[in-house]
N, CA, C and O atoms as a GROMACS GRO file, in nm:
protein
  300
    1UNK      N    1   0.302  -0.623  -0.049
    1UNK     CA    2   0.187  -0.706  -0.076
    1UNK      C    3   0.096  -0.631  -0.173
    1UNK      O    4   0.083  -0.511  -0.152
    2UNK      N    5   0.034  -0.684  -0.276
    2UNK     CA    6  -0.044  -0.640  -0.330
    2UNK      C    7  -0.174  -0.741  -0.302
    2UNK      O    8  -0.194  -0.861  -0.282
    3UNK      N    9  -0.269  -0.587  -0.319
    3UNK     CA   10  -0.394  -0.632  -0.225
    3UNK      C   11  -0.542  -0.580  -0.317
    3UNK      O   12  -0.562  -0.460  -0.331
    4UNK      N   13  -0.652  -0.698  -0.384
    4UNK     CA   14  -0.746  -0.633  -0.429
    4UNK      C   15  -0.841  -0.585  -0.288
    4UNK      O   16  -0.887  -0.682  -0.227
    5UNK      N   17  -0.871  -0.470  -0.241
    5UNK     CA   18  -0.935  -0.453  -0.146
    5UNK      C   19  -1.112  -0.508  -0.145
    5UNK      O   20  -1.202  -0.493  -0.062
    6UNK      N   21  -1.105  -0.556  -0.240
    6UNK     CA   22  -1.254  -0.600  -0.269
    6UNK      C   23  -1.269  -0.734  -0.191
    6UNK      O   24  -1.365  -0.767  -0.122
    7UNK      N   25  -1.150  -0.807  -0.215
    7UNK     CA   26  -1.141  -0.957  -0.173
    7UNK      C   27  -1.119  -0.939  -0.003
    7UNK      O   28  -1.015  -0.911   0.057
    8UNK      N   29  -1.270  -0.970   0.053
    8UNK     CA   30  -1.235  -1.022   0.204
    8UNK      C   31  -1.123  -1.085   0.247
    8UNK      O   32  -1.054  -1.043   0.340
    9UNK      N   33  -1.104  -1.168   0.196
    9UNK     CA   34  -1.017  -1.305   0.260
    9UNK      C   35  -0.872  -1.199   0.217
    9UNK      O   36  -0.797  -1.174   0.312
   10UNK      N   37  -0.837  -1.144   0.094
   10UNK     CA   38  -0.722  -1.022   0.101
   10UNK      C   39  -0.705  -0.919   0.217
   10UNK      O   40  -0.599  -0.879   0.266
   11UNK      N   41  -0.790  -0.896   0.238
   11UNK     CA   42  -0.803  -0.811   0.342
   11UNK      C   43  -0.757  -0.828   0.500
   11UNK      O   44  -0.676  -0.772   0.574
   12UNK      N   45  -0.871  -0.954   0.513
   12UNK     CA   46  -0.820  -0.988   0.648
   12UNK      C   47  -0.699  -1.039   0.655
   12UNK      O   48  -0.638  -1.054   0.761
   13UNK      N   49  -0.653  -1.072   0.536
   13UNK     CA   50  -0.463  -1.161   0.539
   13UNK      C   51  -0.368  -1.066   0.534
   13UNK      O   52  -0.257  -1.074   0.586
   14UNK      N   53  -0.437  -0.925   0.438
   14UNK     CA   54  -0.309  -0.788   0.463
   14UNK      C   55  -0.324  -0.777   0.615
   14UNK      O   56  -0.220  -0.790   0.679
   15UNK      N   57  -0.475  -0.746   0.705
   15UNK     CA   58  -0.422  -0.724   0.830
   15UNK      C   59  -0.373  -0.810   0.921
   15UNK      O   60  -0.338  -0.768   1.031
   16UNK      N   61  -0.362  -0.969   0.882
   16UNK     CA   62  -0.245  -1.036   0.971
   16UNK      C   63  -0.164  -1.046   0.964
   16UNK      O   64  -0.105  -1.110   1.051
   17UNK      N   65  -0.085  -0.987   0.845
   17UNK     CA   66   0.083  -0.998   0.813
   17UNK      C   67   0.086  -0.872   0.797
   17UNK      O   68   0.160  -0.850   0.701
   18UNK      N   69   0.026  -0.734   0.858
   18UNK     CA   70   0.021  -0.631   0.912
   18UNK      C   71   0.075  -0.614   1.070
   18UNK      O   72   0.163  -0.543   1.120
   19UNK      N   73  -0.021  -0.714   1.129
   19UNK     CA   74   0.046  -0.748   1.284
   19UNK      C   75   0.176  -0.812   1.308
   19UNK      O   76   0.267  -0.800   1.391
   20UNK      N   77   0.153  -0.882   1.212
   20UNK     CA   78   0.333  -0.959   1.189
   20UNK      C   79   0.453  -0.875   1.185
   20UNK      O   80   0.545  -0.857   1.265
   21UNK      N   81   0.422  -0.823   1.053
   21UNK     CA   82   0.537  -0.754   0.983
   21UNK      C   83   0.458  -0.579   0.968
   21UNK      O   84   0.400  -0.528   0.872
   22UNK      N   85   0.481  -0.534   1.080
   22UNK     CA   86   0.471  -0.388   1.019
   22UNK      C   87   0.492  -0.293   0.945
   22UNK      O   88   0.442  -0.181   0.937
   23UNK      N   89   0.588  -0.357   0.878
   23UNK     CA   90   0.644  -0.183   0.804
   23UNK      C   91   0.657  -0.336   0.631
   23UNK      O   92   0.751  -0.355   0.554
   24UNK      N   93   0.562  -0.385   0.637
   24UNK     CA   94   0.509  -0.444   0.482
   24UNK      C   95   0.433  -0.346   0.420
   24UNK      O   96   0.334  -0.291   0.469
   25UNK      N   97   0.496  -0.318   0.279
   25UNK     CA   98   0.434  -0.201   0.222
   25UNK      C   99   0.298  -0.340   0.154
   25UNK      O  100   0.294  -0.461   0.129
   26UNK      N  101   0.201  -0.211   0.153
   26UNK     CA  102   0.104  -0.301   0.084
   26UNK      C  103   0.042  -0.193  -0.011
   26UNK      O  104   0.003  -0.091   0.045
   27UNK      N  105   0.030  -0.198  -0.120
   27UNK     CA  106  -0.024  -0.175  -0.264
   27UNK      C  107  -0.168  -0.254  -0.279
   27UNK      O  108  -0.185  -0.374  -0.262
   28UNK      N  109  -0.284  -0.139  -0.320
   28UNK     CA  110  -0.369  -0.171  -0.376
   28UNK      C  111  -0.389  -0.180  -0.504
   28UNK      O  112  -0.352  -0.082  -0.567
   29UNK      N  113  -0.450  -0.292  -0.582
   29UNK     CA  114  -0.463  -0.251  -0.711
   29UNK      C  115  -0.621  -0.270  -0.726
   29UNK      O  116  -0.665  -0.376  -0.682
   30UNK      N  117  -0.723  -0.168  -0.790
   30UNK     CA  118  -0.823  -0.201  -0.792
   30UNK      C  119  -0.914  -0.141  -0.909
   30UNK      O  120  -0.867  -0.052  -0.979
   31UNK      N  121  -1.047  -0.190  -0.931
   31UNK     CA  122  -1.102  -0.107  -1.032
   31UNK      C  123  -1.189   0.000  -0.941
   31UNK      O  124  -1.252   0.092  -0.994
   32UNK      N  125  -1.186  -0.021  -0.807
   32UNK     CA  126  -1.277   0.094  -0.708
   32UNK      C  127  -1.175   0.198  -0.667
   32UNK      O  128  -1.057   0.177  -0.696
   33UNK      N  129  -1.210   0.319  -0.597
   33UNK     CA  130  -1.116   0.410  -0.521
   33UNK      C  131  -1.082   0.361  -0.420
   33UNK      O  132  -1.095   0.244  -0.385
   34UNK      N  133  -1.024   0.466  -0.356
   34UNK     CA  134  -0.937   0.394  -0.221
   34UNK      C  135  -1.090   0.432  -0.117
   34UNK      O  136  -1.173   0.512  -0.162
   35UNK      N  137  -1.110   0.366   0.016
   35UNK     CA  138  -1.155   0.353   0.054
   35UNK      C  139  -1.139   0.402   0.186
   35UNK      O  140  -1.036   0.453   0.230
   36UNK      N  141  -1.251   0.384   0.249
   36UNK     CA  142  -1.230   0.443   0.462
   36UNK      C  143  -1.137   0.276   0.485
   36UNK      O  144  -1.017   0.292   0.505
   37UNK      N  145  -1.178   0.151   0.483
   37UNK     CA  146  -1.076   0.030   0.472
   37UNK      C  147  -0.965   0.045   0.497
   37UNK      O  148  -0.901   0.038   0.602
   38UNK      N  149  -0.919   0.088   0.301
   38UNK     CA  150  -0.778   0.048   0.266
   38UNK      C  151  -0.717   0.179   0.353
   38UNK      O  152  -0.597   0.162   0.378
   39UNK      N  153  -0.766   0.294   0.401
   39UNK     CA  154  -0.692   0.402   0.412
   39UNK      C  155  -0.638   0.369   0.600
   39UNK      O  156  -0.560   0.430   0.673
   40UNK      N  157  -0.725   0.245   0.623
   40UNK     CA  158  -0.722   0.250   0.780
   40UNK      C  159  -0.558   0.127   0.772
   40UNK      O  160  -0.465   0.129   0.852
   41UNK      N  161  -0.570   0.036   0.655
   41UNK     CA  162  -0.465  -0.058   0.666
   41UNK      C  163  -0.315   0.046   0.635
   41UNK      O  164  -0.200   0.005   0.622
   42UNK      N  165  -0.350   0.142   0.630
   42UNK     CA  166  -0.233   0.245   0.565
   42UNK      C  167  -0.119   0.203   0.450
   42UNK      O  168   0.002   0.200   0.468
   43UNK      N  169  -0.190   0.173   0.330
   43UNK     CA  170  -0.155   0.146   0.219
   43UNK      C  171  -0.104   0.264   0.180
   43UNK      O  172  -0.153   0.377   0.177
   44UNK      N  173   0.055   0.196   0.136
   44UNK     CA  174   0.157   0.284   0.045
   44UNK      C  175   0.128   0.327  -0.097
   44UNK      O  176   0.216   0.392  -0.154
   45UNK      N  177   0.000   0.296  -0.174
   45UNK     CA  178  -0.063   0.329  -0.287
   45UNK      C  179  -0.158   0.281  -0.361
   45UNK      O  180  -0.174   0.162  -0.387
   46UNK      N  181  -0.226   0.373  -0.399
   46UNK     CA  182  -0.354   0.273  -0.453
   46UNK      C  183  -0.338   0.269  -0.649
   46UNK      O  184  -0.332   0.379  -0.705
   47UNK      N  185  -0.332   0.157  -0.725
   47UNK     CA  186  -0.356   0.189  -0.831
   47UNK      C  187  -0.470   0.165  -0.941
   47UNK      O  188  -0.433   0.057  -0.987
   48UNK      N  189  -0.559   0.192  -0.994
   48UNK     CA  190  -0.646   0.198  -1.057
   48UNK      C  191  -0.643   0.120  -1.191
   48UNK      O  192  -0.576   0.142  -1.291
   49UNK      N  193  -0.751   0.007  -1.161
   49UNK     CA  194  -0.732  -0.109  -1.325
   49UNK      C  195  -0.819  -0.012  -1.428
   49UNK      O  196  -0.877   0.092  -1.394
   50UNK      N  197  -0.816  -0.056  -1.528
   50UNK     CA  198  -0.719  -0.037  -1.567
   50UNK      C  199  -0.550   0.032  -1.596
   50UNK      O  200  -0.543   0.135  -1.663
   51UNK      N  201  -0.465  -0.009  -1.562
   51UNK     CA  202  -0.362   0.066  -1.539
   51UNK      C  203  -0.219  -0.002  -1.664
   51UNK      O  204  -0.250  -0.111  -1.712
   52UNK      N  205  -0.133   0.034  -1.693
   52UNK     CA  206   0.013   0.059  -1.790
   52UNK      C  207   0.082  -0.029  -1.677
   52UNK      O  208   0.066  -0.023  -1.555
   53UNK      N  209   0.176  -0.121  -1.763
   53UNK     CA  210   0.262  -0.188  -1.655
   53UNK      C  211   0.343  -0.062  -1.562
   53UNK      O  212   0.393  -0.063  -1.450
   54UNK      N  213   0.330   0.033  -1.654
   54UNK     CA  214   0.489   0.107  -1.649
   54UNK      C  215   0.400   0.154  -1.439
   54UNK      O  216   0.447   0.133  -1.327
   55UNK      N  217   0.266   0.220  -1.486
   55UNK     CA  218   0.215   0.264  -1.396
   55UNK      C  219   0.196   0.188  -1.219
   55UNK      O  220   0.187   0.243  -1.109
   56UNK      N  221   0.196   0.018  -1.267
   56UNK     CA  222   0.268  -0.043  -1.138
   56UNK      C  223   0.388  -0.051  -1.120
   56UNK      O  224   0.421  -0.035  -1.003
   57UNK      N  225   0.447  -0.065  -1.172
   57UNK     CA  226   0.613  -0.071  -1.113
   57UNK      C  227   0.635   0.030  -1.084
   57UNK      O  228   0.681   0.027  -0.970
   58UNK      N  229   0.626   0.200  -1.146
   58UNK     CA  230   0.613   0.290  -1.079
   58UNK      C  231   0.566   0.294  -0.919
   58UNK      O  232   0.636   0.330  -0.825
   59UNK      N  233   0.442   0.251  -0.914
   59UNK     CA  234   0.332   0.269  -0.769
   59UNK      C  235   0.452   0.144  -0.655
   59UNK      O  236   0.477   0.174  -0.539
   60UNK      N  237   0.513   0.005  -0.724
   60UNK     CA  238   0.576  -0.076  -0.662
   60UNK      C  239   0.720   0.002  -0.589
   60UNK      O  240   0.752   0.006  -0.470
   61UNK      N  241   0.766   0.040  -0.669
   61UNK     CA  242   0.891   0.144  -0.640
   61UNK      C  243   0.891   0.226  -0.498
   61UNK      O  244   0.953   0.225  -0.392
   62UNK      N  245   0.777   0.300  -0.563
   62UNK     CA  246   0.745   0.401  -0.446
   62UNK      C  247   0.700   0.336  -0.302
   62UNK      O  248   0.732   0.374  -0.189
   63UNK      N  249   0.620   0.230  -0.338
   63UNK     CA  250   0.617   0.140  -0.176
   63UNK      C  251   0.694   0.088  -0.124
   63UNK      O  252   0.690   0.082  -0.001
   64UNK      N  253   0.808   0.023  -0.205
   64UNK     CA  254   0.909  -0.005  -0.127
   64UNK      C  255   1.036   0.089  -0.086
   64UNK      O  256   1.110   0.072   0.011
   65UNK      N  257   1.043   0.178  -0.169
   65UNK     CA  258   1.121   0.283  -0.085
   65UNK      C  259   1.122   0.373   0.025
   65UNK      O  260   1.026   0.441   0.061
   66UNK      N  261   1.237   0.371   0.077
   66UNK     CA  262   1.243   0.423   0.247
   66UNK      C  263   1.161   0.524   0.229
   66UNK      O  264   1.110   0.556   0.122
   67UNK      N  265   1.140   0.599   0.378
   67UNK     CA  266   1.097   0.694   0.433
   67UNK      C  267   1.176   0.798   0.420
   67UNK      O  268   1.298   0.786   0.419
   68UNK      N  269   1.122   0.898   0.410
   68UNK     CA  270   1.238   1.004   0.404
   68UNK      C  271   1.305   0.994   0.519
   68UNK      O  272   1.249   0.914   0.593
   69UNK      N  273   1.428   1.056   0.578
   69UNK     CA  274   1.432   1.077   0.707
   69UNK      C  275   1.431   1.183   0.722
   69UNK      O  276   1.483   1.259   0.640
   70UNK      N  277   1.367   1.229   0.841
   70UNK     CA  278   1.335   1.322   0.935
   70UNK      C  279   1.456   1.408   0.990
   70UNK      O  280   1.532   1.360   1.074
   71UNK      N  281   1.471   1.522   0.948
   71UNK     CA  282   1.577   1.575   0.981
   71UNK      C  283   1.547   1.662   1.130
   71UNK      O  284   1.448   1.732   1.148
   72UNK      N  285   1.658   1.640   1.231
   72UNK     CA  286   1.645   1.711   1.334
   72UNK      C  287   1.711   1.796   1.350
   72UNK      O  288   1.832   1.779   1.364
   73UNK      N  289   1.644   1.937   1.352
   73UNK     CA  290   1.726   2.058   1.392
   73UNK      C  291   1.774   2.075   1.487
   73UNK      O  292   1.686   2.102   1.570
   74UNK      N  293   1.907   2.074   1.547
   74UNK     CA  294   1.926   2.091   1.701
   74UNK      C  295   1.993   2.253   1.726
   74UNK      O  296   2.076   2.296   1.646
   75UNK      N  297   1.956   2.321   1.822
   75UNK     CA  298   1.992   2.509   1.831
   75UNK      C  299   2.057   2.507   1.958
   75UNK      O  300   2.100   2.611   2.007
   0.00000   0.00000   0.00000
């Protein structure tokens, strides 16, 4: 999801298809910083307008790709 964090009505709709769908990456794009807010909806990246296409699809990439996995040492 991409999300202007400025827009209320964005906001409250990232956090109901937050409750829905948990693991929805959501992308900010904004002309403000990231915020106490966006940092609580745990957004996969924030990008800054003006921004280079190249610079969202970059930031898009990275949100939708897995998690690392967690490697378990077993002794």
């Amino acid at each position: 999801m991409l999300l202007e964090p400025v827009s209320r009505a964005g906001v409250r709709l990232a956090r109901r298809l937050q409750f829905r769908l948990p693991r929805l990456p959501i992308l900010c794009v904004s002309i403000d910083a990231p915020s106490y807010e966006t940092r609580q909806l745990g957004v996969g990246g924030h990008v800054m307008k003006p921004f280079r296409r190249s610079q969202l699809e970059q930031a898009i990439e990275l949100a939708l790709s897995p998690a690392p996995e967690v490697l378990e040492v077993r002794r």
